[in-house]
PDB file of N, CA, C and O in Angstrom:
ATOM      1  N   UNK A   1      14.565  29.156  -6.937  1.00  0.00           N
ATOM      2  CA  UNK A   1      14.000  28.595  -8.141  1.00  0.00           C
ATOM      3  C   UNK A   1      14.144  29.563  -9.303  1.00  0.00           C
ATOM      4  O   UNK A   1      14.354  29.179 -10.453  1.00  0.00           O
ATOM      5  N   UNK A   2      14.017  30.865  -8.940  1.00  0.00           N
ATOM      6  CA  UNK A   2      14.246  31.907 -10.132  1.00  0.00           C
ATOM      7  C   UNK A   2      15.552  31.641 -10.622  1.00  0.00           C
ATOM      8  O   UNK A   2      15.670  31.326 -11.807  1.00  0.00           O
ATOM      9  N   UNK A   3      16.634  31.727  -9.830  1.00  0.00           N
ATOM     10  CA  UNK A   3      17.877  31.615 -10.402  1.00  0.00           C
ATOM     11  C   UNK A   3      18.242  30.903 -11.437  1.00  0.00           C
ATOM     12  O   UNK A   3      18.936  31.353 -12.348  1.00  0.00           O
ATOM     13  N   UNK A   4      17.754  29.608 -11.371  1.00  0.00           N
ATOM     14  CA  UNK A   4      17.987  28.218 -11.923  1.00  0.00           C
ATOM     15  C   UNK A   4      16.612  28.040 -13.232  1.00  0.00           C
ATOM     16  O   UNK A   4      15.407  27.792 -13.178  1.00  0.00           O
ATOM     17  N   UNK A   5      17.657  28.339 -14.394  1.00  0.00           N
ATOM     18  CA  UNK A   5      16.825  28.428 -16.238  1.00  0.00           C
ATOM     19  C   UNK A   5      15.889  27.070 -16.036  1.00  0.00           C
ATOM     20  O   UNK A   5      14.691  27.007 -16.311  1.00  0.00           O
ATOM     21  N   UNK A   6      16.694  26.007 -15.500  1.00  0.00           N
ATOM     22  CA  UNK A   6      16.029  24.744 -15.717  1.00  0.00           C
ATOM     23  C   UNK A   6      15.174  24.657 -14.476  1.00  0.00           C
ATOM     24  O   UNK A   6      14.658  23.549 -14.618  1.00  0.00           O
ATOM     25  N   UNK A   7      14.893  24.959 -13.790  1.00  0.00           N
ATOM     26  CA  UNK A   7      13.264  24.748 -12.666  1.00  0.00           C
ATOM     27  C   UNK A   7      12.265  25.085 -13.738  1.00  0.00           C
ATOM     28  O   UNK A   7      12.180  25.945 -14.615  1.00  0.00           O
ATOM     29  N   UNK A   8      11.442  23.930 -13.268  1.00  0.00           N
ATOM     30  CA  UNK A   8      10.202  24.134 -14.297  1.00  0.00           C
ATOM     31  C   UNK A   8       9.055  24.434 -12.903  1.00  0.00           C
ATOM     32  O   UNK A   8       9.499  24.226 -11.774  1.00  0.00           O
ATOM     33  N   UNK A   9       7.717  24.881 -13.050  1.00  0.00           N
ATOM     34  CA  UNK A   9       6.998  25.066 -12.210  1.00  0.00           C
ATOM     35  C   UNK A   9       5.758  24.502 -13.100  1.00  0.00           C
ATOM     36  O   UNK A   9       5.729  24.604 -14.326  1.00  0.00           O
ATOM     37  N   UNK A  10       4.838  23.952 -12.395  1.00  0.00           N
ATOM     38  CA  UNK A  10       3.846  22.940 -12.267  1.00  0.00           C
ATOM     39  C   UNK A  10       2.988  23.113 -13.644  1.00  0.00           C
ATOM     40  O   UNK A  10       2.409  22.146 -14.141  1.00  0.00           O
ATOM     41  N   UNK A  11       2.945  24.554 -14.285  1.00  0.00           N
ATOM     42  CA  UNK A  11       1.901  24.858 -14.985  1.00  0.00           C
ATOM     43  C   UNK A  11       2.812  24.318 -16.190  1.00  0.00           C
ATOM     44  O   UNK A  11       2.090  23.594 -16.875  1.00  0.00           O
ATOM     45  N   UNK A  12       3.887  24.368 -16.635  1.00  0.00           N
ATOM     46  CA  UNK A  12       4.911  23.680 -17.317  1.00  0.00           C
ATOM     47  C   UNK A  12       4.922  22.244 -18.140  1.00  0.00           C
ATOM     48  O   UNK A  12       4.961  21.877 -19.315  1.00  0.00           O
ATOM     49  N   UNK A  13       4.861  21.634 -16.784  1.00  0.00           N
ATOM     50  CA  UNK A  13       5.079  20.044 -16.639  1.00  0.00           C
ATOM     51  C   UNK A  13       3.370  20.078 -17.523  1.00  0.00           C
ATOM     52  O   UNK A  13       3.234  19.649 -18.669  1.00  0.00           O
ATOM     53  N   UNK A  14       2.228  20.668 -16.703  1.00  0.00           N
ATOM     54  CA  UNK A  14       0.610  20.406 -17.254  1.00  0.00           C
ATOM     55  C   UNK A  14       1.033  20.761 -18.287  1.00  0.00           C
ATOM     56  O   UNK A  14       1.563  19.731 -18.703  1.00  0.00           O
ATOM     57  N   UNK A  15       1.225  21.727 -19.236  1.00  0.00           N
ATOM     58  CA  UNK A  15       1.394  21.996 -20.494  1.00  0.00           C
ATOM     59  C   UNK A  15       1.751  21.141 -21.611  1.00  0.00           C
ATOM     60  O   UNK A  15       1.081  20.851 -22.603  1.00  0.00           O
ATOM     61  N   UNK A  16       3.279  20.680 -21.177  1.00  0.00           N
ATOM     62  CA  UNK A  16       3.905  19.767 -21.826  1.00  0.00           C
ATOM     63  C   UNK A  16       3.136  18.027 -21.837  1.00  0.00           C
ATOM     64  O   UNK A  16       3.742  17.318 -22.641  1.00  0.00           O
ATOM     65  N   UNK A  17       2.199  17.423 -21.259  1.00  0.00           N
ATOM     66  CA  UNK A  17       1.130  16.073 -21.445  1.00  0.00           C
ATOM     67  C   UNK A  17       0.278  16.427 -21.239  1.00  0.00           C
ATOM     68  O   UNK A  17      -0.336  15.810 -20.369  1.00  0.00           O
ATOM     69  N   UNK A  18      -0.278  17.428 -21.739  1.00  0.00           N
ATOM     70  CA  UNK A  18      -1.264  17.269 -22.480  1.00  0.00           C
ATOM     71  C   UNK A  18      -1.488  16.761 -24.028  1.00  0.00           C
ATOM     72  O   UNK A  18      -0.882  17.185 -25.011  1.00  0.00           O
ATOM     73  N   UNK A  19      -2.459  15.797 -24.004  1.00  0.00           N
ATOM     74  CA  UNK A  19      -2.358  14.710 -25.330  1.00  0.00           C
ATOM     75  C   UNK A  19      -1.365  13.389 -25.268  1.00  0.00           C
ATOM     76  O   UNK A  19      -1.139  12.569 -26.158  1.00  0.00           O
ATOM     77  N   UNK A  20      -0.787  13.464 -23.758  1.00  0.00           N
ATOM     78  CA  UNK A  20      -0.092  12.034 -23.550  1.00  0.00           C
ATOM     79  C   UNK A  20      -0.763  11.613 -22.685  1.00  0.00           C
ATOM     80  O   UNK A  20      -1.757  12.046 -22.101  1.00  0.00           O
ATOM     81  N   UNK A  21       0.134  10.257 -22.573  1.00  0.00           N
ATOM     82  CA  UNK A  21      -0.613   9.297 -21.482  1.00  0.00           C
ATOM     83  C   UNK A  21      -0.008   9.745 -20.668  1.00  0.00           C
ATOM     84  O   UNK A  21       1.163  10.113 -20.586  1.00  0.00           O
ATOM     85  N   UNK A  22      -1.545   9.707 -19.442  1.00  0.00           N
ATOM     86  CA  UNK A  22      -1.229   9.765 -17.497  1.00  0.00           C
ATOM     87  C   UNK A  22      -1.257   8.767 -16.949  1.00  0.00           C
ATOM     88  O   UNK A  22      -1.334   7.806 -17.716  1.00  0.00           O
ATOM     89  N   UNK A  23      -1.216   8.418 -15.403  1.00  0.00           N
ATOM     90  CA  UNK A  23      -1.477   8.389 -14.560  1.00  0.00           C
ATOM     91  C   UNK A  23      -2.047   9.458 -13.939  1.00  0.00           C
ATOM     92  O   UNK A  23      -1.527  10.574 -13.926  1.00  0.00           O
ATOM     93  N   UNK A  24      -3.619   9.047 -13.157  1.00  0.00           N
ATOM     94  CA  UNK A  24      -3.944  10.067 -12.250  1.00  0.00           C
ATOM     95  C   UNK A  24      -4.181   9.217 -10.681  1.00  0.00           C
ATOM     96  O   UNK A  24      -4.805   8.162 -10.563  1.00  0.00           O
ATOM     97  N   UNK A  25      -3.590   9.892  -9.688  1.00  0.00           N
ATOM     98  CA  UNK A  25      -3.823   8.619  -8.803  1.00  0.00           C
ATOM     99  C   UNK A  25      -4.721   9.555  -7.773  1.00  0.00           C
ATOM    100  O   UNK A  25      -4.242  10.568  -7.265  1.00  0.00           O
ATOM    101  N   UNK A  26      -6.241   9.055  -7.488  1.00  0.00           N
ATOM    102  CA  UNK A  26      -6.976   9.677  -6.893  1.00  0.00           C
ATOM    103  C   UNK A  26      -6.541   9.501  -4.434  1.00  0.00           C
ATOM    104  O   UNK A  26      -5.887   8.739  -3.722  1.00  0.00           O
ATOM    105  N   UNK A  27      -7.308  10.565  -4.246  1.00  0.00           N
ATOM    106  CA  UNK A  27      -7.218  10.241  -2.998  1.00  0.00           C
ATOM    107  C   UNK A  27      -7.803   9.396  -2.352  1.00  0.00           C
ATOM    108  O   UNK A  27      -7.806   9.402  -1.121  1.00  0.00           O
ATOM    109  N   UNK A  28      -8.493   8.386  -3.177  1.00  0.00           N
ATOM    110  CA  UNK A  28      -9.131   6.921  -2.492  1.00  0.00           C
ATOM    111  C   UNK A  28      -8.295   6.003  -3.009  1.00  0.00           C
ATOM    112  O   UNK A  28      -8.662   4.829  -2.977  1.00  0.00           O
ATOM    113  N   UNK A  29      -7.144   6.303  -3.528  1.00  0.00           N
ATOM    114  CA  UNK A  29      -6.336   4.983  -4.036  1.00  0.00           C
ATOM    115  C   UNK A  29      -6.755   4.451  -5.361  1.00  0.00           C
ATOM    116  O   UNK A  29      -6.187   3.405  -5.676  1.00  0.00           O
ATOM    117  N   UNK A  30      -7.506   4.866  -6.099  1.00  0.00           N
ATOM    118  CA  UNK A  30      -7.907   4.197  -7.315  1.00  0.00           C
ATOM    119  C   UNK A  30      -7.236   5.254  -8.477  1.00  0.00           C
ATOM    120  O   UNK A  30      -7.136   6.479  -8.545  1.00  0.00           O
ATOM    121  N   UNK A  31      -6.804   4.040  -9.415  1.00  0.00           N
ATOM    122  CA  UNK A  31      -6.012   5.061 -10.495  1.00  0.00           C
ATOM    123  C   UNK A  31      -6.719   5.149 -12.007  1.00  0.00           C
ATOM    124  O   UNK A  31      -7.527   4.397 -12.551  1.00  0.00           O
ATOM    125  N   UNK A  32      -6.329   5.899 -12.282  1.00  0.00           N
ATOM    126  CA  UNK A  32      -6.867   6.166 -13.709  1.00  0.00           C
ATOM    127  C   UNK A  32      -6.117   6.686 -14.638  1.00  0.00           C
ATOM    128  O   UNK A  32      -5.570   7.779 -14.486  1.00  0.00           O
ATOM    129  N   UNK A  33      -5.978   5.824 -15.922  1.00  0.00           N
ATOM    130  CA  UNK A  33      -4.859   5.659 -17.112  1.00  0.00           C
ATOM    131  C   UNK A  33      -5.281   6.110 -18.298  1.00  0.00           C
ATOM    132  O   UNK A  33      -6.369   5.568 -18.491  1.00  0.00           O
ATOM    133  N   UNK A  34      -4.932   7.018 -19.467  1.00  0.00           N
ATOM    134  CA  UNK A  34      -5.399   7.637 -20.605  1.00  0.00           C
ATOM    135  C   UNK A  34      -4.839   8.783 -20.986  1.00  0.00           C
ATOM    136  O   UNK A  34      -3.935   9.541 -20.635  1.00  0.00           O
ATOM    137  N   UNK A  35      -5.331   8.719 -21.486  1.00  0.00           N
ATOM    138  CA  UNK A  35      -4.742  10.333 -22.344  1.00  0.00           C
ATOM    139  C   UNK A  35      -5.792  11.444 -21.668  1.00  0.00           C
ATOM    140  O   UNK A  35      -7.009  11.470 -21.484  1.00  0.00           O
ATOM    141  N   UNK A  36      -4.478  12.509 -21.350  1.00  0.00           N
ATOM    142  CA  UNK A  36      -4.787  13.638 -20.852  1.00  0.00           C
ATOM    143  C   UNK A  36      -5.605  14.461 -21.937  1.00  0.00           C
ATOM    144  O   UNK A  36      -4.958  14.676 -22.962  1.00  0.00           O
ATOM    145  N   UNK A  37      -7.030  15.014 -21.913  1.00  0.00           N
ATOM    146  CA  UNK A  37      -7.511  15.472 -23.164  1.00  0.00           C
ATOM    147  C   UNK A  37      -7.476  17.073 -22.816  1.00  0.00           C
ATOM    148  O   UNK A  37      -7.282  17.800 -23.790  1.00  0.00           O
ATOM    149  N   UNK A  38      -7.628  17.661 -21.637  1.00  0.00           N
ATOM    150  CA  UNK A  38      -7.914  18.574 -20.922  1.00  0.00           C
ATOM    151  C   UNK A  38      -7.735  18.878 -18.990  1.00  0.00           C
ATOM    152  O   UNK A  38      -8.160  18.025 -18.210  1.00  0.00           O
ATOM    153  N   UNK A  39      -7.304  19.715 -18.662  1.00  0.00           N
ATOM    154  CA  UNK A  39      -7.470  20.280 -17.309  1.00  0.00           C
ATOM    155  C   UNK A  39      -7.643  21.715 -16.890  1.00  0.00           C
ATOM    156  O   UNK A  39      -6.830  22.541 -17.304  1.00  0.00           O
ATOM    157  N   UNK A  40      -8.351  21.978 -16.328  1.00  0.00           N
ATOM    158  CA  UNK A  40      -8.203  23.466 -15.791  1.00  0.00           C
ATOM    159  C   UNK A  40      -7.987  24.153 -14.205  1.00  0.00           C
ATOM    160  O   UNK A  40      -7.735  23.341 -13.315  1.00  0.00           O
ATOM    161  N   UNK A  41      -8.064  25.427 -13.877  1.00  0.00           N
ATOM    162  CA  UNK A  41      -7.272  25.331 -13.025  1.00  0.00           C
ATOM    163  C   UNK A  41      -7.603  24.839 -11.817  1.00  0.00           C
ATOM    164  O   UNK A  41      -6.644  24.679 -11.062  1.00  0.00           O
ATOM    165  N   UNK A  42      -8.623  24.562 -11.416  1.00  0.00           N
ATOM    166  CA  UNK A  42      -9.074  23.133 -10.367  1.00  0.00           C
ATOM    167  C   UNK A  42      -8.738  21.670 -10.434  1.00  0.00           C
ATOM    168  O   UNK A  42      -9.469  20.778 -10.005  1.00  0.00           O
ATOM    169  N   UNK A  43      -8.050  21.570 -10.773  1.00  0.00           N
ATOM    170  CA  UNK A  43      -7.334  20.337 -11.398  1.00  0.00           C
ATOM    171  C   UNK A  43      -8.372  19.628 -12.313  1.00  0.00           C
ATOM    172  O   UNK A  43      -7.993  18.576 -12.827  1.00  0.00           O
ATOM    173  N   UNK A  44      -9.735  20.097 -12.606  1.00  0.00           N
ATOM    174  CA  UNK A  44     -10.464  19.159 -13.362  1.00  0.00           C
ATOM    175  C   UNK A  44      -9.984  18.782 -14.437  1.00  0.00           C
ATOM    176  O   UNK A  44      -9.413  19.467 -15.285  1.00  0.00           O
ATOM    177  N   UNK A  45     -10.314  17.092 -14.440  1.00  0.00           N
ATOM    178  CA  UNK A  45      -9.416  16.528 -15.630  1.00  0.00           C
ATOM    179  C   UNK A  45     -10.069  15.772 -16.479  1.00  0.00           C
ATOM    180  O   UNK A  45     -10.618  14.704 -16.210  1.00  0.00           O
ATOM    181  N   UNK A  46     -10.021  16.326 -17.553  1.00  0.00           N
ATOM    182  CA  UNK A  46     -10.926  15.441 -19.042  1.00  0.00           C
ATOM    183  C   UNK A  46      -9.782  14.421 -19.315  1.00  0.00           C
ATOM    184  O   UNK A  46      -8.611  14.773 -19.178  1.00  0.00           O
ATOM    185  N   UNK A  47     -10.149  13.034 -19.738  1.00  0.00           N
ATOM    186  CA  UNK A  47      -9.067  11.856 -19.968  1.00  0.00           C
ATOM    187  C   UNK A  47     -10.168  10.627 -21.246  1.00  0.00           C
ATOM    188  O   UNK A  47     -11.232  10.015 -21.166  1.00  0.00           O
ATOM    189  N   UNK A  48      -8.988  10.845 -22.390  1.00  0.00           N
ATOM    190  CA  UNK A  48     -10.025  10.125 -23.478  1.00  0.00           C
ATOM    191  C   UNK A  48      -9.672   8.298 -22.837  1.00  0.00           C
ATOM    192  O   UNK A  48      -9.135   8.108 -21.746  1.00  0.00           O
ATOM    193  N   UNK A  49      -9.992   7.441 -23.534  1.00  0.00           N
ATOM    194  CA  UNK A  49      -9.431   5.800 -23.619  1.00  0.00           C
ATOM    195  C   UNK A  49      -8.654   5.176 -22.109  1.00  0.00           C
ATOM    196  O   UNK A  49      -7.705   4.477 -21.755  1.00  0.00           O
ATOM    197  N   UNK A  50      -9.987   6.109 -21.449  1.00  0.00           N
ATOM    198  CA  UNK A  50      -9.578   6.057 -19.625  1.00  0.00           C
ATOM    199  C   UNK A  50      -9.698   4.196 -18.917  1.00  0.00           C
ATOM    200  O   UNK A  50     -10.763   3.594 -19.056  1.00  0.00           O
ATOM    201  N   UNK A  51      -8.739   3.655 -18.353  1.00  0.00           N
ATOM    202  CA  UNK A  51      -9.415   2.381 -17.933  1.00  0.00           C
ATOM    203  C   UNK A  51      -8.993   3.028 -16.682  1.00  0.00           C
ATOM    204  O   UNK A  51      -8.248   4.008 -16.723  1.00  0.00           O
ATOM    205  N   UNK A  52      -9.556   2.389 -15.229  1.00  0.00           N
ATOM    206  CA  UNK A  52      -9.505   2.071 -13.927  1.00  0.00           C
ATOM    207  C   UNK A  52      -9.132   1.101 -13.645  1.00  0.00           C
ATOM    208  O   UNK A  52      -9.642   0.013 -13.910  1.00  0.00           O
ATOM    209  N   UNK A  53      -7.782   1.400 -12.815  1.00  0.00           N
ATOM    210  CA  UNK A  53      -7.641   0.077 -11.856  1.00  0.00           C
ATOM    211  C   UNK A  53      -7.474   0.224 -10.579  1.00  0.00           C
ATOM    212  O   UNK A  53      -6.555   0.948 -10.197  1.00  0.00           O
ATOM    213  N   UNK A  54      -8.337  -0.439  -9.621  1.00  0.00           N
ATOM    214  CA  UNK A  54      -7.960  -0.737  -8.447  1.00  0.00           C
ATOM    215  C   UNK A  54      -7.019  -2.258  -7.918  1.00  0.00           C
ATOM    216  O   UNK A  54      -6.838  -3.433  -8.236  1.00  0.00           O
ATOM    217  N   UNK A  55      -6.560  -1.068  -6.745  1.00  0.00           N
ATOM    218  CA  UNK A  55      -5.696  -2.449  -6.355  1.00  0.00           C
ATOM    219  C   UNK A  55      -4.552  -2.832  -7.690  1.00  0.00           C
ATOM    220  O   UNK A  55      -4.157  -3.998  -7.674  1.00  0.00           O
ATOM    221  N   UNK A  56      -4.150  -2.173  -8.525  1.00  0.00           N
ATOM    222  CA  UNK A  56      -3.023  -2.936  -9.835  1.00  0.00           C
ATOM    223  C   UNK A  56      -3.939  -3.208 -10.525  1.00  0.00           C
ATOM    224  O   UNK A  56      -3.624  -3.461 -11.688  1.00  0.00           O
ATOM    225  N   UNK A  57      -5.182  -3.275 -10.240  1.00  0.00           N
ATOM    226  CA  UNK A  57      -6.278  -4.413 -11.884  1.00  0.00           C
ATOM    227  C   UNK A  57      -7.221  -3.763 -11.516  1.00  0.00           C
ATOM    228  O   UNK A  57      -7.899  -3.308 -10.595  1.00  0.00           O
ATOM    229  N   UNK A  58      -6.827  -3.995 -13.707  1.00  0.00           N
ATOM    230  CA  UNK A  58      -7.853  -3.541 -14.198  1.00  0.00           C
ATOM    231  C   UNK A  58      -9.203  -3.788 -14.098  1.00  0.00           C
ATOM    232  O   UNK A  58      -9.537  -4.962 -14.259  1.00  0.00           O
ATOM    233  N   UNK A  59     -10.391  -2.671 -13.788  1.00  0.00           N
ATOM    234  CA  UNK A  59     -11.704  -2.929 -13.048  1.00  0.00           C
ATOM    235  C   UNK A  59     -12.599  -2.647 -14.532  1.00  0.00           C
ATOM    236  O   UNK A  59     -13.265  -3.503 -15.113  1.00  0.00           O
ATOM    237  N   UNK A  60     -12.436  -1.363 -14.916  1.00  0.00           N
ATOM    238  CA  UNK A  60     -13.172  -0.411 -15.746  1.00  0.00           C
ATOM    239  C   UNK A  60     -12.337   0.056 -17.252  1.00  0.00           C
ATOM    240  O   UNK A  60     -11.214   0.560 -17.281  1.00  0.00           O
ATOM    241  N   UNK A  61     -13.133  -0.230 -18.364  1.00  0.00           N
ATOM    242  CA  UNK A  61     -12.511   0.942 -19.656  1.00  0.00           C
ATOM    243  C   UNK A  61     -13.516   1.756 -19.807  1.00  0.00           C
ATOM    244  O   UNK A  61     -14.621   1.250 -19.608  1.00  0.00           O
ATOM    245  N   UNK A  62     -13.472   3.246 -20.197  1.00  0.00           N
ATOM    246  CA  UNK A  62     -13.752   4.092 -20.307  1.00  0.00           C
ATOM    247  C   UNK A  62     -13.374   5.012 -21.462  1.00  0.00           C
ATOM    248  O   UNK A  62     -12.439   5.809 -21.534  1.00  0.00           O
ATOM    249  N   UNK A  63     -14.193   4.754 -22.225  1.00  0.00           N
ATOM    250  CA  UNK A  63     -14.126   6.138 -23.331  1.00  0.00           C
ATOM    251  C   UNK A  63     -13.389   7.636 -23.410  1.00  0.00           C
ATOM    252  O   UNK A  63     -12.274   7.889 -23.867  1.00  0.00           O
ATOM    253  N   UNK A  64     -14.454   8.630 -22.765  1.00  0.00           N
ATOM    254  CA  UNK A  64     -14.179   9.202 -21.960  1.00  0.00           C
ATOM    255  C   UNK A  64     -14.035   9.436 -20.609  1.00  0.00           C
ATOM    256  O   UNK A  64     -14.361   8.385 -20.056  1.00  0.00           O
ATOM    257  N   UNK A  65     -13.767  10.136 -19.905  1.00  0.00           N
ATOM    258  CA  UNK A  65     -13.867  10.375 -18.150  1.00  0.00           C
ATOM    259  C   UNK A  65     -13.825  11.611 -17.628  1.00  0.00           C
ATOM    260  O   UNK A  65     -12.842  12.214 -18.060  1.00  0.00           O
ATOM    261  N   UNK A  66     -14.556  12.328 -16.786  1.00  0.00           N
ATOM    262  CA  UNK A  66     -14.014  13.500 -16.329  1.00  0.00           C
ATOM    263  C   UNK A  66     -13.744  13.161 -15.374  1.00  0.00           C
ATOM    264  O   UNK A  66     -14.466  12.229 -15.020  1.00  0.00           O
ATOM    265  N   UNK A  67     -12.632  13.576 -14.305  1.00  0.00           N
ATOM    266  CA  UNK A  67     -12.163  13.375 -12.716  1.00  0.00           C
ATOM    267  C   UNK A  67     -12.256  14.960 -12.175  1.00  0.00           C
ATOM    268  O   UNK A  67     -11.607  15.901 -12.631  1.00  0.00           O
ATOM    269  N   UNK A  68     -13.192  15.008 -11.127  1.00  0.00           N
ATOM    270  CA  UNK A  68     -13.179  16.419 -10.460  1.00  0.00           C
ATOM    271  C   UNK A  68     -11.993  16.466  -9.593  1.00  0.00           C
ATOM    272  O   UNK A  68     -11.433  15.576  -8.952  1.00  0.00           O
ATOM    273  N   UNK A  69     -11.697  17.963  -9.753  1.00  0.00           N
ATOM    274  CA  UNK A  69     -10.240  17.923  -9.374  1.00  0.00           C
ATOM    275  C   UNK A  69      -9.915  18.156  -7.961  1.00  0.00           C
ATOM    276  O   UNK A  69      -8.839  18.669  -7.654  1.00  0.00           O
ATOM    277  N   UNK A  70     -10.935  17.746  -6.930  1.00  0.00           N
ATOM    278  CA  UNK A  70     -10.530  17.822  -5.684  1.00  0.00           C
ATOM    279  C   UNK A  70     -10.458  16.203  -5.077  1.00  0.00           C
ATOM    280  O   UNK A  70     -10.325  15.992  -3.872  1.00  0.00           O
ATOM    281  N   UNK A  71     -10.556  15.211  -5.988  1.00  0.00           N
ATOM    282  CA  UNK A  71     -10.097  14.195  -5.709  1.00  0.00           C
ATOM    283  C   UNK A  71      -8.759  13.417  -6.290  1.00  0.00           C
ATOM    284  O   UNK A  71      -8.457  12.233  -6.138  1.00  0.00           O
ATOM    285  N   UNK A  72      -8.068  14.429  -6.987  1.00  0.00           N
ATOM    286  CA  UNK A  72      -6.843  14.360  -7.376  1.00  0.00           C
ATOM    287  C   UNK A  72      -5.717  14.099  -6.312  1.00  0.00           C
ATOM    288  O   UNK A  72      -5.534  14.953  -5.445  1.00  0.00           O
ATOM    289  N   UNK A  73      -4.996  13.020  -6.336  1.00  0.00           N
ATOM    290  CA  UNK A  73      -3.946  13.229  -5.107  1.00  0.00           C
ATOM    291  C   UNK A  73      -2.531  13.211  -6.109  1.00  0.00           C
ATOM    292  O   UNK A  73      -1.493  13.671  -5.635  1.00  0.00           O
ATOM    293  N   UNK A  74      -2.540  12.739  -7.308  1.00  0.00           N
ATOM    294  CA  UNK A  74      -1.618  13.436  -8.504  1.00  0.00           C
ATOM    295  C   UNK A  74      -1.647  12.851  -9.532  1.00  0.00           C
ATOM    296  O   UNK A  74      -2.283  11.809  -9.691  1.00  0.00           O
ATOM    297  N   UNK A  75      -0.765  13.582 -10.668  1.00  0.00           N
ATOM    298  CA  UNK A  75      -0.918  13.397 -11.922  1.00  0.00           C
ATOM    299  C   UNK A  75       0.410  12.601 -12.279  1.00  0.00           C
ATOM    300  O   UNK A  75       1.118  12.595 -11.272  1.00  0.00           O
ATOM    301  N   UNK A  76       1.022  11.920 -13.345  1.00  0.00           N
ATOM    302  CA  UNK A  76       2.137  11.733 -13.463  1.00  0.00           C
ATOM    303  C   UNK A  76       2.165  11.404 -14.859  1.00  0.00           C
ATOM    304  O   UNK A  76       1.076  11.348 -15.430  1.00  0.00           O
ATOM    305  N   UNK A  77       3.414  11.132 -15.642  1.00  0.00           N
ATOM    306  CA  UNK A  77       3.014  10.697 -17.174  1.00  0.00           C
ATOM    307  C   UNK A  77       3.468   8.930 -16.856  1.00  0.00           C
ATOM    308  O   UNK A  77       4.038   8.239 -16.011  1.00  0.00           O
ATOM    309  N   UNK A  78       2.568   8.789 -18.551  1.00  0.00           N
ATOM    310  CA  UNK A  78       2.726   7.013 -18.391  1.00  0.00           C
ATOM    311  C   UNK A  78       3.240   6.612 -19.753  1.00  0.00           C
ATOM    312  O   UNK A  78       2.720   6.912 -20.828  1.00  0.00           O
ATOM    313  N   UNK A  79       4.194   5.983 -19.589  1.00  0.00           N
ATOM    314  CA  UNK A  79       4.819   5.043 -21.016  1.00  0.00           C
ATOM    315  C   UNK A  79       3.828   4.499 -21.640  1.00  0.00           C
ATOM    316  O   UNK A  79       2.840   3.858 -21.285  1.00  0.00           O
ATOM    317  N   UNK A  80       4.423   5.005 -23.039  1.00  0.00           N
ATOM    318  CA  UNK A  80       3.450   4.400 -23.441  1.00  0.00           C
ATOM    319  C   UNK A  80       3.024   2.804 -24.173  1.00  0.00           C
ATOM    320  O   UNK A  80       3.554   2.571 -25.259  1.00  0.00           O
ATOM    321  N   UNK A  81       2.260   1.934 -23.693  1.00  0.00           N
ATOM    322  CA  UNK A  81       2.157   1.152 -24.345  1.00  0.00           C
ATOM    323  C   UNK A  81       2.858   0.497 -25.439  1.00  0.00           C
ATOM    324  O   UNK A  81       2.358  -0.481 -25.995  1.00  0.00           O
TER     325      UNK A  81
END
């Protein structure tokens, strides 16, 4: 991975969406959509204009949200709207 200019490593990718839209997909299967406002290094994750969906549908909108970061199973970015 050193060799290679273009490997990015994880703290990278977090850097670069922050202030975009995620996906966060928890380890119970339920996801959560918004803008990344904040994370630190426990994965805790602040997310503004958060909705929930289980199952594909939408359950919950949410203002804000915090997600504690040991129920994180990952992050990803989301098109936006």
């Amino acid at each position: 991975m050193a060799d290679n200019p273009a490997a990015k490593n994880p703290n990278d990718f977090l850097k670069t969406i922050r202030g975009r839209p995620v996906v966060v997909k928890l380890n119970s299967g339920v996801d959560y959509r918004g803008i990344l406002a904040c994370l630190d290094g426990y994965m805790n994750i602040a997310m503004e204009q958060t909705e929930e969906y289980v199952n594909g549908q939408l359950k919950n909108k949410y203002g804000d949200a915090f997600i504690r970061g040991n129920n994180v199973l990952y992050i990803s970015t989301q098109k936006p709207r």
